[in-house]
Phi, psi and omega in degrees: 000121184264007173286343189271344171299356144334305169307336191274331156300005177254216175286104184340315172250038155246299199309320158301305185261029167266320198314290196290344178295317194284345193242003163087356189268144187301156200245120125114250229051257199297349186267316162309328174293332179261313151345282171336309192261039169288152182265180172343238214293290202317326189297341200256003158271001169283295179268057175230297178325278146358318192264334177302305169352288154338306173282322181280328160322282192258328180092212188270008176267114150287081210276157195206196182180136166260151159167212202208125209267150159220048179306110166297292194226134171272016206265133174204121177324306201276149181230098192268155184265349171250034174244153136270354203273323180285176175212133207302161180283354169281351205262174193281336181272002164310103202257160177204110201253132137348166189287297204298330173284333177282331162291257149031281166291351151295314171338261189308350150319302194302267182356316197255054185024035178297175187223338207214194063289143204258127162236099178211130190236200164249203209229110180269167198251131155110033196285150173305166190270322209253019153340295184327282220287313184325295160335303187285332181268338132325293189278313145014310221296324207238021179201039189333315216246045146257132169282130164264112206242114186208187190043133218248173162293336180297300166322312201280313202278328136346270198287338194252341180274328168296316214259310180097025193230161163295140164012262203290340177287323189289332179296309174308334187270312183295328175270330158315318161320302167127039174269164185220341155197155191260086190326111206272037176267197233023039174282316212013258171241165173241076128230151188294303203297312219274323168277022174242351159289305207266343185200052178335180160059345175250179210295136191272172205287308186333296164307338184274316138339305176275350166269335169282003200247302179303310181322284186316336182278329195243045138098339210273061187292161175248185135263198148220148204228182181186103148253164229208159164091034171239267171253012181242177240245152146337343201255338199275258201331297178345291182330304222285350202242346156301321163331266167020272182291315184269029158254342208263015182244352176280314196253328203037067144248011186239142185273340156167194196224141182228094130298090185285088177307105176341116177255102180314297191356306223245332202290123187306341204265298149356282194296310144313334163080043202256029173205111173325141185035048177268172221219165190254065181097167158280166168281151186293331173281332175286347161311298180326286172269028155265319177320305211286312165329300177294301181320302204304323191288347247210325206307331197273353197247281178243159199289287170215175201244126190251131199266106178304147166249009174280298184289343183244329193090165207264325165301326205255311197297313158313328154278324156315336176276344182248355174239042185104339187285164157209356128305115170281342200056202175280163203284310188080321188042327161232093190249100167298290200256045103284304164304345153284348194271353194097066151241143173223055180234038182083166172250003159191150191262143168246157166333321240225304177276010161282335190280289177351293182322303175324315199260302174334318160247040161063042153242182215237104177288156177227113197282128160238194199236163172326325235232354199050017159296119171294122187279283228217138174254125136240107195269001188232144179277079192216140186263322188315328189257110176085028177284152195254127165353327204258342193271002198220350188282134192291101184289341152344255183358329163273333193068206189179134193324325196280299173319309188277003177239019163226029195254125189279281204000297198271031205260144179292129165247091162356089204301346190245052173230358168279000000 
């Protein structure tokens, strides 16, 4: 390829190891890091690889999912320093939706041509053990053919210590329940010092690690995540997507990578200052090459790698697609907890401007299912074909988290004040 001669003008050791990316030989750590730090042509020859990478991996398709965030409740045991989104079970703004409102709102997802709904919450104190399972099977009753991608490893580790049970028995029971995958958040990085700074008390890496692991053994794929841009160093991100890749080269159970940008604002340990040099997020070139990164280290292993538009914007998200991404992720419709943290770019993207985006930078959108199955190419500039229920649909209607925490109906009631 002679476009690649291009490595030789740069610096001799980023030129060895696109060089070696290009050939399929595996990256790394230290090599990914020294990524990290290019300069003038190399950074932007980090993302010419990547994006070549990108193409011979997946080709020219942007895939996406309609569907729907369902944060049931913000009341959580836990006081992590970077959410804003949760709320103690005393303060007033604590919600809590029924069985009937979660359902309810699948209906109508299912209606507006969602295929999946996301169910993840924070962790209420007295909770029934067998919530979960409930949940799923409500909605399962009256909505059979949605997939359900729900319960976090925080969660799983939750529900199975409530329960009085192990791992792999509480995972079973959630997929007999009718979950069908699992998110691979509450990762943010995985090393024990950095989480016992930004969120003591929450799930350690070893159990996060050990639930994803179990998952993938009883069938149970996941995602994977990384946030990035607060107090931990380049070399702390390597590691965590070298995890990552020798679990997911142990299991094949992941289904793709989220790197996730630290949403400041809002965030307590931010706003308070309870960590020396903590960062507001990445810089828009450090998105970049953590998005480049990830592809490059990540290629021989998982397909793909997904770009938040909650956190980056719909502009930004569109270079990210040129820098290793292929995944838009989701339409979302109630998307909370980036928005509680100062995330301001809304809470749901439609279908019909995912597609825009898409054809805007010469690529081909794709509607998919969970499972990464393509529902639907739209390989033609045509809106009439497969255009979605949801493109037309009025967002009044959703209402919005700043709405839901002043609704008495859902207001959190302490169980043991009933």
């Amino acid at each position: 390829m002679t476009r690649w001669n291009l490595l030789k003008s740069g610096d001799p050791v980023i030129s060895e190891i696109l060089d070696k990316a290009l050939h399929d030989v595996e990256i790394t750590p230290q090599e990914g890091l020294e990524l990290y730090n290019a300069q003038g042509t190399d950074f932007h020859l980090v993302g010419m690889v990547a994006d070549e990478l990108r193409q011979r991996r997946v080709g020219n398709l942007v895939t996406y999912i309609v569907n729907r965030n369902i944060n049931f409740t913000n009341v959580c045991i836990k006081q992590c320093g970077f959410c804003a989104f949760s709320r103690d079970f005393r303060e007033d703004e604590g919600y809590f939706l029924p069985s009937e409102e979660i359902v309810r709102r699948t209906i109508e997802a299912r209606e507006l041509g969602a295929t999946e709904v996301c169910i993840q919450a924070g962790l209420p104190p007295d909770m029934e053990s067998g919530l979960y399972e409930k949940i799923c099977q409500d909605i399962k009753s009256k909505v059979p053919d949605i997939d359900i991608h729900g319960f976090s490893p925080e969660e799983v580790l939750y529900g199975a210590t409530l329960s009085k049970v192990s791992f792999s028995e509480y995972l079973s029971r959630l997929k007999d329940a009718g979950v069908g995958t699992l998110p691979g958040t509450a990762a943010e990085i995985l090393d024990q010092n950095i989480r016992d700074k930004i969120s003591p008390g929450r799930i350690s890496v070893n159990d996060w690690i050990d639930i994803i692991k179990t998952a993938h053994r009883l069938g149970i794929r996941t995602t994977s995540t990384m946030m990035f841009g607060h107090v931990e160093s380049l070399q702390d991100r390597v590691k965590h997507i070298a995890l990552i890749r020798d679990i997911q080269k142990e299991t094949g159970g992941f289904t793709e990578f989220v790197p996730l940008n630290f949403v400041h604002t809002e965030a307590p340990m931010y706003k308070h200052n309870l960590h020396d040099n903590i960062m507001q997020g990445g810089s828009g070139k450090d998105v970049l090459l953590t998005h480049a990164v990830a592809r490059i280290m990540l290629n021989n292993s998982i397909d793909n790698i997904q770009m938040s538009w909650v956190k980056e914007g719909q502009k930004m998200s569109q270079l990210l697609l040129m820098w290793g991404a292929n995944d838009f992720g989701g339409t979302l419709i109630n998307e909370s907890i980036s928005t509680s943290a100062g995330a301001g770019y809304g809470q749901l993207i439609r279908p019909r401007e995912i597609r825009k985006l898409v054809r805007e930078i010469g690529r081909i959108p794709a509607q998919r299912n969970t499972h990464y199955d393509i529902l639907h190419k739209f390989d033609r500039d045509s809106e009439g074909v497969g255009a979605d229920t949801l493109d037309v649909a009025d967002d009044a209607r959703f209402g919005s988290y700043k709405e839901l925490i002043k609704i008495n109906k859902f207001r959190y009631v302490n169980p043991r004040r009933v």
